[in-house]
C-alpha distance (Angstrom), angle and dihedral (degrees) to the residues before:
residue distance angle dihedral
X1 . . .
X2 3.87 . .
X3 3.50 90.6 .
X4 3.97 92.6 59.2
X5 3.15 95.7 45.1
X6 4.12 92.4 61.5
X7 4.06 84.2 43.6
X8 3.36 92.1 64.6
X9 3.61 104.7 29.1
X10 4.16 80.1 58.5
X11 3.90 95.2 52.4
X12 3.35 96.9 49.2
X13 3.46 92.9 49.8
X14 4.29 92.2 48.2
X15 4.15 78.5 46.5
X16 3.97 91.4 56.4
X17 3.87 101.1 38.3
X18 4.06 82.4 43.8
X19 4.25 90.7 53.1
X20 4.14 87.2 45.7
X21 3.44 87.9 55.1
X22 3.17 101.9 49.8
X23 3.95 96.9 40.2
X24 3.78 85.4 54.8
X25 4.10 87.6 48.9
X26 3.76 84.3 57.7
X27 3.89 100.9 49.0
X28 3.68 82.2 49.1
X29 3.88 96.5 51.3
X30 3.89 88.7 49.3
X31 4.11 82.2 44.2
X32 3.37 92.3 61.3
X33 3.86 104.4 45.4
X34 4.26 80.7 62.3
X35 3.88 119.2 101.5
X36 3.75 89.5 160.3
X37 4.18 146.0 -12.6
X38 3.27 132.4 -152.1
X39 4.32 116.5 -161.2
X40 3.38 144.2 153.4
X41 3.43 116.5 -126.3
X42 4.11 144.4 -177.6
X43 3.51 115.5 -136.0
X44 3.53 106.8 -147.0
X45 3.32 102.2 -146.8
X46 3.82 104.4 84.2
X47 3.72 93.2 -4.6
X48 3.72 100.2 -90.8
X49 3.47 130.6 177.7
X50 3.81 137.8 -161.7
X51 3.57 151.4 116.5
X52 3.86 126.1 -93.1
X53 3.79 135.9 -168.4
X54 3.86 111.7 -153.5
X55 4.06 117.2 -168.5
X56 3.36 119.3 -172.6
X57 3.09 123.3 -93.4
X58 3.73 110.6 35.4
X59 3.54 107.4 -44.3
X60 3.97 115.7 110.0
X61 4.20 130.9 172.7
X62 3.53 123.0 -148.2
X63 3.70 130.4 -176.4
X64 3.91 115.8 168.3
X65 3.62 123.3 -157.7
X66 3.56 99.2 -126.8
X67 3.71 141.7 106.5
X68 3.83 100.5 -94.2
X69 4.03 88.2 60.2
X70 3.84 82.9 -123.9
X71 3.68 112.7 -159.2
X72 4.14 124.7 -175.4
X73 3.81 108.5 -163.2
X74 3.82 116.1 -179.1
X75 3.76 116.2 177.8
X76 3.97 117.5 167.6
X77 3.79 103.2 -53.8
X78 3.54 105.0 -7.5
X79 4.45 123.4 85.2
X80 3.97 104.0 -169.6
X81 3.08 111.9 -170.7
X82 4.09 108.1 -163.2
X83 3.63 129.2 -172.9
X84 4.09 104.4 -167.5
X85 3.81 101.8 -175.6
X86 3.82 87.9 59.4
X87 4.28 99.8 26.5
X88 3.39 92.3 -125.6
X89 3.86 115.9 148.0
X90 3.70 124.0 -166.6
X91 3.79 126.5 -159.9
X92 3.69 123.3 -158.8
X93 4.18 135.3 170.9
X94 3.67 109.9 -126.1
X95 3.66 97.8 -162.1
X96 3.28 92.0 87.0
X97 4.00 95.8 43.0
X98 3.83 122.2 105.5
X99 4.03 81.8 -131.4
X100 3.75 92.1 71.1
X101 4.01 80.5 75.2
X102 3.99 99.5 55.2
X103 4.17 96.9 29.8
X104 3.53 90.3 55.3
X105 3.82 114.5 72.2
X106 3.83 95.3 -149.7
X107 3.80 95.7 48.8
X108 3.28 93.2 42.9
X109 3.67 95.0 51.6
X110 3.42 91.5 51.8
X111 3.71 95.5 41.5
X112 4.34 85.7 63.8
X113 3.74 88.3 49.9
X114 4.20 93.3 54.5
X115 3.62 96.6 32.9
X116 4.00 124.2 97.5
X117 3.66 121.4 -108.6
X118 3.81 125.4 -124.4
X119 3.44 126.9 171.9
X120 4.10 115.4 -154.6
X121 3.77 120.0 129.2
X122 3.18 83.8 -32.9
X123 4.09 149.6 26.1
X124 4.09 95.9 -98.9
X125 4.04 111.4 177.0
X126 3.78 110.0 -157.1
X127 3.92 124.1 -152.4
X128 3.79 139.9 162.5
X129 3.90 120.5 -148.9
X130 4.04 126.1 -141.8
X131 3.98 83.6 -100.1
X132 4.08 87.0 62.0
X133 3.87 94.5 -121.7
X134 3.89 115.3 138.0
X135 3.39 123.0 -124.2
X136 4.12 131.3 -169.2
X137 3.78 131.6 -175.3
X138 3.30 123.7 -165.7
X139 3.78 129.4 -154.3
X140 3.96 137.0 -178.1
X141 3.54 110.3 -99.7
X142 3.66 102.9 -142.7
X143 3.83 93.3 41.6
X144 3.74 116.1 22.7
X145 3.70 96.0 -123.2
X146 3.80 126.1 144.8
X147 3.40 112.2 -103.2
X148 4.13 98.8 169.4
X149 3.79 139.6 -74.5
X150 3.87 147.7 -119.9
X151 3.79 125.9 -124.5
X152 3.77 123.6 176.6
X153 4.10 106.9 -179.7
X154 3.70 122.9 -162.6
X155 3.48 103.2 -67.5
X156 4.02 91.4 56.7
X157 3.64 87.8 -101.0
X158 3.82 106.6 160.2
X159 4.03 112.7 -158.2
X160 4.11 101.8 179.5
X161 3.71 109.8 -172.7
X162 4.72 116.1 -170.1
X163 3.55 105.8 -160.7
X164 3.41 134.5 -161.9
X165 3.91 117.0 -165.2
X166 3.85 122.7 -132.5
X167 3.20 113.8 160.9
X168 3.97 137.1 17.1
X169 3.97 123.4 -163.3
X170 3.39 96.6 -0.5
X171 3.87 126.6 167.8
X172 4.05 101.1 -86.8
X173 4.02 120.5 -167.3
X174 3.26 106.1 -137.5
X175 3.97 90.6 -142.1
X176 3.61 93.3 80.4
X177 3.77 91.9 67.9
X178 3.83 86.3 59.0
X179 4.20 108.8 133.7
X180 3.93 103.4 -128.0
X181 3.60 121.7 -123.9
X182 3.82 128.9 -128.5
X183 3.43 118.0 -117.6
């Protein structure tokens, strides 16, 4: 009886880590297929709201619906972070950001295959970079899709972004990506 009961406890747990697997292999598949998205998203933090294009690899779009005409530009190495009602322009390096792991189609791919699996409402695939910053993706469960993701950085920061998905593979002008300059 003993003996059964470790039988079965160890195929269903080869049966789960087998499903994981190959949910993750089909968030990666639909991964793959995407040169670009376009979403609106809330950020929960503060209750922001906006629409972002994100082109793979490392460039990302942001224009918040708010009164500070907040704009998040990310393009290759640089995070500007530009507030036009009040001209302020904010530079940032991203190689140090946990968002050079879900902007960047390689990283992020491999990022889903290293991260651990839990299933609540929905898919969410935990992982912590070499910098020690946490960093969650969520996905629909009945379809894969992206639906947003969770990063809390070294400082505890948390930065929670709800997406909604558009567009995929859309025509992009490669203007938008353009690094302001200070006056």
């Amino acid at each position: 009886m003993f003996n059964k009961f470790f039988v079965i406890l160890f195929i269903l747990i080869t049966f789960s880590v087998n499903l994981y697997s190959d949910e993750k292999q089909l968030i990666i598949n639909q991964l793959i297929n995407f040169d670009n998205i376009t979403f609106d998203f809330v950020q929960i933090i503060n209750n922001k709201t906006g629409t972002c294009i994100l082109v793979f690899d490392n460039k990302l779009n942001c224009e918040y619906k708010d009164s500070a005409k907040k704009r998040i530009l990310i393009n290759g190495k640089t995070l500007v972070v530009q507030q036009k009602m009040f001209d302020k322009i904010y530079f940032y390096p991203i190689s140090n950001s946990p968002f050079i792991n879900i902007f960047n189609k390689k990283n992020l791919l491999n990022l889903i295959k290293n991260s651990n699996y839990q299933l609540n409402e929905n898919i969410e695939l935990t992982y912590i970079d070499k910098n020690k910053q946490k960093i969650i993706i969520f996905f629909k469960k009945n379809d894969y899709g992206l639906v947003g993701w969770r990063v809390v950085d070294q400082l505890q920061n948390v930065i929670n972004f709800s997406i909604k998905i558009k567009y995929t593979n859309s025509e992009v002008d490669p203007k938008i990506f353009k690094i302001p300059s200070l006056n």
